[in-house]
FITORKE-904501 format. One line per field, with one value per atom (N, C-alpha, C, O): residue number from 0; atom name; x, y, z. Coordinates in pm, whole numbers, plus 50000, padded with zeros to 5 digits. Layout:
N
paro <- c(NUM, ...)
timar <- c(CA, ...)
u <- c(X, ...)
v <- c(Y, ...)
w <- c(Z, ...)
***
This chain:
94
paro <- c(0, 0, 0, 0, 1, 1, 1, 1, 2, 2, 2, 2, 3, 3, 3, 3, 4, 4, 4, 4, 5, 5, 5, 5, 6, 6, 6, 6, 7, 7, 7, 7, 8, 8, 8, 8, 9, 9, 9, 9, 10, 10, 10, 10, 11, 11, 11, 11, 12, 12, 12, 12, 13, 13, 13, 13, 14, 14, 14, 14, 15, 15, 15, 15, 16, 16, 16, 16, 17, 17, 17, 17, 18, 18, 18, 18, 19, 19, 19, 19, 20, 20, 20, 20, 21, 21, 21, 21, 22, 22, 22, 22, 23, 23, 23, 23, 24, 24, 24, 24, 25, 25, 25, 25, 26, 26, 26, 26, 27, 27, 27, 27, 28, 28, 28, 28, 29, 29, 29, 29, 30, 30, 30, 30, 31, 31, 31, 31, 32, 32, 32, 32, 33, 33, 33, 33, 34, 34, 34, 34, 35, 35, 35, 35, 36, 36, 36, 36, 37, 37, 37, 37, 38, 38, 38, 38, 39, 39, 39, 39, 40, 40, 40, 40, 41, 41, 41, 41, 42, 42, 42, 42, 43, 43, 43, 43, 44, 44, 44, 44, 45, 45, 45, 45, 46, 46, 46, 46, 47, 47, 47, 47, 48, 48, 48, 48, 49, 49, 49, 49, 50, 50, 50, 50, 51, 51, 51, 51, 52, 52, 52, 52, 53, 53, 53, 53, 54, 54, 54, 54, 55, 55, 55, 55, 56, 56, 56, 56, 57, 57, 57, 57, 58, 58, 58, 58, 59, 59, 59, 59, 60, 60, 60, 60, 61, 61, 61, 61, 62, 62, 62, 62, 63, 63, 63, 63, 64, 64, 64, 64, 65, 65, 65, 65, 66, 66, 66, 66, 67, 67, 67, 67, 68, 68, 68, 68, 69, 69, 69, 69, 70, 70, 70, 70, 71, 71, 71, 71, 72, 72, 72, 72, 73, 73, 73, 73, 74, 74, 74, 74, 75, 75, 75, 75, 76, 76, 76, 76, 77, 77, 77, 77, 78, 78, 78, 78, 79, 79, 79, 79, 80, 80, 80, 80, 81, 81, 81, 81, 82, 82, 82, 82, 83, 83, 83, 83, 84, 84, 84, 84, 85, 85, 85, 85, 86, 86, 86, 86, 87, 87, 87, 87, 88, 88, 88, 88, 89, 89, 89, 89, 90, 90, 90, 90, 91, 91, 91, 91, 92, 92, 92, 92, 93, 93, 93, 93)
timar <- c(N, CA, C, O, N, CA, C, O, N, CA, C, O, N, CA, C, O, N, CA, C, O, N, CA, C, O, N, CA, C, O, N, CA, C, O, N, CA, C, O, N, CA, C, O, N, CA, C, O, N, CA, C, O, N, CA, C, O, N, CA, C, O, N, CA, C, O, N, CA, C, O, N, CA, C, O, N, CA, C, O, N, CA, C, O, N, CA, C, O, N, CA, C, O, N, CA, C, O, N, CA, C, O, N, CA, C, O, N, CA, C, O, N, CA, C, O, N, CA, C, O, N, CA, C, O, N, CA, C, O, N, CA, C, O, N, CA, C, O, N, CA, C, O, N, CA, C, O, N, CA, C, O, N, CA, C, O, N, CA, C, O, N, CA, C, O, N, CA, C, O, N, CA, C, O, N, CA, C, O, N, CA, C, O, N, CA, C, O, N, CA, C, O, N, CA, C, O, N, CA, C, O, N, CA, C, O, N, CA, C, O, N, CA, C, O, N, CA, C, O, N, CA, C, O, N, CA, C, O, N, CA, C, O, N, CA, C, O, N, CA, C, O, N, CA, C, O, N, CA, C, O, N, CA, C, O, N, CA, C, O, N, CA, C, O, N, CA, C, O, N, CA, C, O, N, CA, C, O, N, CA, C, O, N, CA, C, O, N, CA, C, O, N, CA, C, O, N, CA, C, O, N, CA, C, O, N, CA, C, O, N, CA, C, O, N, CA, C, O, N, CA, C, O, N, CA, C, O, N, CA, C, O, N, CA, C, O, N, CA, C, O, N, CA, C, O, N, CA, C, O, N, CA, C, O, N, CA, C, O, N, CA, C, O, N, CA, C, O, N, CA, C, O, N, CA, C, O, N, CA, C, O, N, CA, C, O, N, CA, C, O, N, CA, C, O, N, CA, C, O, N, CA, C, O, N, CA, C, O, N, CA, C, O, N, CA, C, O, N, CA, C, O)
u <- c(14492, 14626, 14703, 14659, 14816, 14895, 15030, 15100, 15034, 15113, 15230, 15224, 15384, 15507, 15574, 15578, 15636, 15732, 15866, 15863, 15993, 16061, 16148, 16125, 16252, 16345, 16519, 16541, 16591, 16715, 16776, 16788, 16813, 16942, 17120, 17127, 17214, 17286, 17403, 17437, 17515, 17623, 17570, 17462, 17666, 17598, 17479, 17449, 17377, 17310, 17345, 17335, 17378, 17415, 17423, 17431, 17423, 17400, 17425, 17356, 17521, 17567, 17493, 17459, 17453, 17371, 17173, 17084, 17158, 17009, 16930, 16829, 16973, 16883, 16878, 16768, 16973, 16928, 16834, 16761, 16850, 16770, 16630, 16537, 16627, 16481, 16420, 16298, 16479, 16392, 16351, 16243, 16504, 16396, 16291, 16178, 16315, 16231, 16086, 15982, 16100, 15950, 15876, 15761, 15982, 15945, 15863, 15756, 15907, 15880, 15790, 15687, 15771, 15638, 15526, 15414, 15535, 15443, 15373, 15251, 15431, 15422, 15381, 15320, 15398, 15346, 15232, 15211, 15132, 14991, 14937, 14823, 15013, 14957, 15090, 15078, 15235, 15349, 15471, 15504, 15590, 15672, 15786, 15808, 15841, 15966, 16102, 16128, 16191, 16289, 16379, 16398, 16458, 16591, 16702, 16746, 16755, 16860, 16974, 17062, 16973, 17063, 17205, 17299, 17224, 17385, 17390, 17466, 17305, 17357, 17469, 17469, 17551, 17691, 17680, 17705, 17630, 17617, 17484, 17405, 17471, 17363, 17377, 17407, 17343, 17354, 17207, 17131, 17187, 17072, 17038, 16987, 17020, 17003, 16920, 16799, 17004, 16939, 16832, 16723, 16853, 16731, 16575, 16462, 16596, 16551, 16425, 16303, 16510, 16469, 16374, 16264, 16401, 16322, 16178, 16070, 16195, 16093, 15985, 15863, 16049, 15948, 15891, 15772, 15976, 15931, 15794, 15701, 15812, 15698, 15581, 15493, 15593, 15493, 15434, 15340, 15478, 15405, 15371, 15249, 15381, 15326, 15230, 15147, 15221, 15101, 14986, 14867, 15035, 14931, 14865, 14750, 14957, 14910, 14819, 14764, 14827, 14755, 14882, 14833, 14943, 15132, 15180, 15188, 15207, 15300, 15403, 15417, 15523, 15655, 15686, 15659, 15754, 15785, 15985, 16039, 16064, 16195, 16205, 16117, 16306, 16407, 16497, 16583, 16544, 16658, 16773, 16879, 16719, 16806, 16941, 16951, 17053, 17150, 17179, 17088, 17256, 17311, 17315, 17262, 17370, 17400, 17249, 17186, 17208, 17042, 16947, 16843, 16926, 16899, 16904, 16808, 17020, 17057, 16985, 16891, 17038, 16964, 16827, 16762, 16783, 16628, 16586, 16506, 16621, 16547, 16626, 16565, 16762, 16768, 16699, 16667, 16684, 16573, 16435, 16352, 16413, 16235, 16183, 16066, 16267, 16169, 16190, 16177, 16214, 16177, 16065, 16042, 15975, 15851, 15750, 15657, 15760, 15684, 15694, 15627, 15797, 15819, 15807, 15865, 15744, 15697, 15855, 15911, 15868, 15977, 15875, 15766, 15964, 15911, 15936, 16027, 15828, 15852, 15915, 15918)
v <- c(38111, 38120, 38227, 38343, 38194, 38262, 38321, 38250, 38485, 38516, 38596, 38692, 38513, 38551, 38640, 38636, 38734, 38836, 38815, 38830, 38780, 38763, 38861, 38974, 38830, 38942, 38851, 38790, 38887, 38809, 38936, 39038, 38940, 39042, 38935, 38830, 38988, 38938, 38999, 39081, 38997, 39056, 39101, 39064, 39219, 39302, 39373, 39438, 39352, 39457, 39574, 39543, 39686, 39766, 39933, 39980, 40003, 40130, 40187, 40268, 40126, 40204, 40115, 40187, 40007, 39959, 39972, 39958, 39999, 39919, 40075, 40051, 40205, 40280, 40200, 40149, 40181, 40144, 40005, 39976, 39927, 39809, 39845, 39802, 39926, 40015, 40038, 40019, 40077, 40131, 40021, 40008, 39926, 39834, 39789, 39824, 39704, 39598, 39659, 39594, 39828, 39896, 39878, 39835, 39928, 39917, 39781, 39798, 39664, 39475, 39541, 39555, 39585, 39506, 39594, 39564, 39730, 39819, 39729, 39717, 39691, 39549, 39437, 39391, 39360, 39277, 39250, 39324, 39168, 39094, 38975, 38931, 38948, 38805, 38791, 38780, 38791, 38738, 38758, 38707, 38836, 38858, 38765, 38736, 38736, 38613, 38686, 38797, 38649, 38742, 38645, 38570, 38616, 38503, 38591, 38693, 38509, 38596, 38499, 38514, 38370, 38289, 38329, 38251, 38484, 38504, 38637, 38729, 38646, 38750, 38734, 38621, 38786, 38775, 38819, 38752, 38975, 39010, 39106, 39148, 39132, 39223, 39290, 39239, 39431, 39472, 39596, 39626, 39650, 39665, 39743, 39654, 39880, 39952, 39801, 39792, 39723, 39607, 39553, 39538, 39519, 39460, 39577, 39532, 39675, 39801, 39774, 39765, 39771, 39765, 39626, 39643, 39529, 39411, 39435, 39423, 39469, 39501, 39610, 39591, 39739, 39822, 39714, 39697, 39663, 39573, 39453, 39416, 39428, 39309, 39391, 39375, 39487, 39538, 39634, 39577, 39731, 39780, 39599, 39614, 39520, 39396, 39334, 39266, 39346, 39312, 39439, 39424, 39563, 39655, 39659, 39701, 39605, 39610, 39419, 39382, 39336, 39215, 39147, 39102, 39127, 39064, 38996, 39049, 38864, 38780, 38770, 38738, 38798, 38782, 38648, 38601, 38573, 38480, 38442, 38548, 38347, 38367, 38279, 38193, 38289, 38193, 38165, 38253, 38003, 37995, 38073, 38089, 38127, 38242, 38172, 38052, 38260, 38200, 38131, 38134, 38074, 38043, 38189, 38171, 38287, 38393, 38438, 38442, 38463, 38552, 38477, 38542, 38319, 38258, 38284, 38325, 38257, 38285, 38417, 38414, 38499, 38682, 38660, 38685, 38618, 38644, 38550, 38599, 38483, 38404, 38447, 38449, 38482, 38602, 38681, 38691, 38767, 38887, 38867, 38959, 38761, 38702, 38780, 38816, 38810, 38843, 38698, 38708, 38609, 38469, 38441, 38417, 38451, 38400, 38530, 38485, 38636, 38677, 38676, 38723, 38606, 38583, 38427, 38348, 38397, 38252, 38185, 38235, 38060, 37995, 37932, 37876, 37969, 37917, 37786, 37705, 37793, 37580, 37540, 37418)
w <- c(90944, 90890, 90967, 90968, 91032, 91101, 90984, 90912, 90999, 90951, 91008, 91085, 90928, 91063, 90980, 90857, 91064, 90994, 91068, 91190, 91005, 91085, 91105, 91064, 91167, 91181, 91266, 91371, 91162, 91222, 91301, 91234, 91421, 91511, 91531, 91595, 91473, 91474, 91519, 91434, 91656, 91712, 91805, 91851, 91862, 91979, 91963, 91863, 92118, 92101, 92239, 92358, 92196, 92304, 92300, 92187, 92382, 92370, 92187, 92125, 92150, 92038, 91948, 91854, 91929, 91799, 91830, 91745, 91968, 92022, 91935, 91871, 91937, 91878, 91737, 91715, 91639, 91512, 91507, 91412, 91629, 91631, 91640, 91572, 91728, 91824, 91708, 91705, 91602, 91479, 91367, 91309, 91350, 91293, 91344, 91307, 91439, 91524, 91547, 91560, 91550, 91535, 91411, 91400, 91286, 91202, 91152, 91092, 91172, 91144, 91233, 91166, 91337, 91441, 91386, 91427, 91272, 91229, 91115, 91103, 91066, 90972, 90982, 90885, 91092, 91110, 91158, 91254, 91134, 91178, 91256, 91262, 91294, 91379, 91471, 91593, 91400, 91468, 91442, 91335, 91521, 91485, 91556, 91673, 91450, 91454, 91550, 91505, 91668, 91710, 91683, 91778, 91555, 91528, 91580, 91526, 91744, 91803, 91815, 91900, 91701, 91753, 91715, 91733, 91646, 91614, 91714, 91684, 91839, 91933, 92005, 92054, 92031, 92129, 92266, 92366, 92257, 92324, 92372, 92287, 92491, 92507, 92647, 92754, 92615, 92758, 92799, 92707, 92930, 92983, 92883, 92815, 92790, 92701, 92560, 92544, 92498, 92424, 92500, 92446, 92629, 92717, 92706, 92687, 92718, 92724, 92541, 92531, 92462, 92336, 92316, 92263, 92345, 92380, 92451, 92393, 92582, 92667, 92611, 92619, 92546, 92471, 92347, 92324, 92290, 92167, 92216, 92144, 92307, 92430, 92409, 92324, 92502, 92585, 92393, 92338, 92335, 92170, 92135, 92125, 92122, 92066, 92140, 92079, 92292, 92364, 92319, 92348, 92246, 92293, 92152, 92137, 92029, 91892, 91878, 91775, 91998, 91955, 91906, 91802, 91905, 91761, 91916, 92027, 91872, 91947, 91904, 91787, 91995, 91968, 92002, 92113, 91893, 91927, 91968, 92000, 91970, 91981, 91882, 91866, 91807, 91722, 91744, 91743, 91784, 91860, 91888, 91827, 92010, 92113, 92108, 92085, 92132, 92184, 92280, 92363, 92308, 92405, 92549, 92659, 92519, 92581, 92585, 92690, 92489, 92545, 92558, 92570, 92562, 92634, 92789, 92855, 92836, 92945, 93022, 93101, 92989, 92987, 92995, 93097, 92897, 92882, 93051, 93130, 93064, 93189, 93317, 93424, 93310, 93420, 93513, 93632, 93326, 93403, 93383, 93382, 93368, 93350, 93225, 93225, 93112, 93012, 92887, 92765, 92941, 92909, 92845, 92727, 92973, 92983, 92903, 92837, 92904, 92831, 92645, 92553, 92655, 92477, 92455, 92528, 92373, 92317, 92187, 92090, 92261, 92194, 92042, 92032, 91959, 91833, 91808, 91824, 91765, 91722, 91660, 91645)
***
């Protein structure tokens, strides 16, 4: 039995919101056990600082065993995420 914790991010993520994100998204991944849900389909925007918060969020979830999965990404961080190749290290949810 696989268990998911999710987590919705919704608007910008960027210098001025990514610390308060940084802390949830730690917090859900301290919490979670098998899999953490990333529902980014109401993101607008994102810039390198949000990218920043993602990538620490990857790499603490490769090191705690927790697969991040995506929840239909936007359109926009869609895009982003396969840009800068952190695509492929996050699993599209079914």
């Amino acid at each position: 039995m696989t268990i998911r914790t999710t987590v919705q991010v919704s608007g910008e993520i960027d210098l001025h919101t990514g610390v308060k994100l940084r802390r949830q998204l730690l917090n859900a991944l301290c919490h979670a056990t098998d899999t953490l849900v990333l529902d980014l389909s109401r993101v607008t925007f994102c810039d390198a600082s949000g990218l920043s918060v993602l990538v620490e969020l990857r790499n603490r979830a490769r090191a705690k065993g927790v697969t991040i999965q995506l929840a239909g990404p936007s359109p926009f961080m869609s895009r982003l995420l396969r840009i800068t190749g952190l695509y492929g290290g996050l699993v599209e949810a079914a």
